[in-house]
C-alpha positions as a printed NumPy array, in Angstrom:
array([[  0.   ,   0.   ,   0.   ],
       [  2.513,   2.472,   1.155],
       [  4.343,   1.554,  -2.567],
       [  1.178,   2.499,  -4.239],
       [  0.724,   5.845,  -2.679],
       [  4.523,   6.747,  -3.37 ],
       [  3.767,   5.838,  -7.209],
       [  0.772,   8.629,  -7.236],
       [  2.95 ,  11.265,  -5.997],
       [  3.401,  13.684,  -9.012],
       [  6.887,  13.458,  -9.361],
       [  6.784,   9.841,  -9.197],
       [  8.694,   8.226, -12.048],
       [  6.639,   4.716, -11.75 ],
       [  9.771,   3.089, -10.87 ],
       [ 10.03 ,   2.544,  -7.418],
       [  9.843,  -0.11 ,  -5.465],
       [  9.873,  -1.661,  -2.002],
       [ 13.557,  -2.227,  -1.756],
       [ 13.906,   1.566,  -2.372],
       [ 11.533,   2.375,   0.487],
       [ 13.345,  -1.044,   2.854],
       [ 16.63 ,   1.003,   2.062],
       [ 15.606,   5.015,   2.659],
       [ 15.795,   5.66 ,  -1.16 ],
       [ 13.33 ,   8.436,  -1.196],
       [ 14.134,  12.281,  -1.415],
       [ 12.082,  14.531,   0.751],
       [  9.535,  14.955,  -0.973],
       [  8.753,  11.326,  -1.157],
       [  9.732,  11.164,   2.833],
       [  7.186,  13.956,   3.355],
       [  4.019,  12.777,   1.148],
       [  4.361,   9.175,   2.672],
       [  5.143,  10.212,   6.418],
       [  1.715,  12.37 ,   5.939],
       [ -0.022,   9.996,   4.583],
       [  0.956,   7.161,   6.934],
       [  0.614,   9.449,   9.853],
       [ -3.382,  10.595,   8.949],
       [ -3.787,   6.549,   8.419],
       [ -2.496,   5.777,  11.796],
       [ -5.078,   8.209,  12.98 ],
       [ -7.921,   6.514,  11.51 ],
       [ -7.101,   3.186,  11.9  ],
       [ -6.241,   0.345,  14.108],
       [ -2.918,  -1.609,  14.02 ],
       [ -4.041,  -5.543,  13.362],
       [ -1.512,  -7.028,  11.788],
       [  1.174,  -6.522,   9.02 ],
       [  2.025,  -7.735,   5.55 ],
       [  5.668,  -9.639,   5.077],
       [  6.751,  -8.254,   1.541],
       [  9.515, -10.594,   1.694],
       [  7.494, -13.479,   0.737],
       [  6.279, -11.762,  -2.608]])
């Protein structure tokens, strides 16, 4: 999910992926959309569980 919001960004080039995000490959203005965006989710919802992207 949080791969798929950081491909909608505007500046987005379509060519990131979760190894980029796993290794802090993102400039600030990816850092910045995706922190506010994660931050107004964690206000709305509860944590239940989490998805292992290493077994993709």
């Amino acid at each position: 999910m949080t791969l798929f919001h950081l491909r909608r960004l505007d500046s987005s080039k379509v060519d990131e992926t979760m190894d980029d995000i796993r290794n802090g490959r993102l400039n600030k203005a990816q850092k910045r959309y995706l922190n506010a965006y994660l931050n107004e989710y964690a206000r709305e919802y509860r944590y239940v569980g989490r998805y292992n992207y290493d077994k993709d």
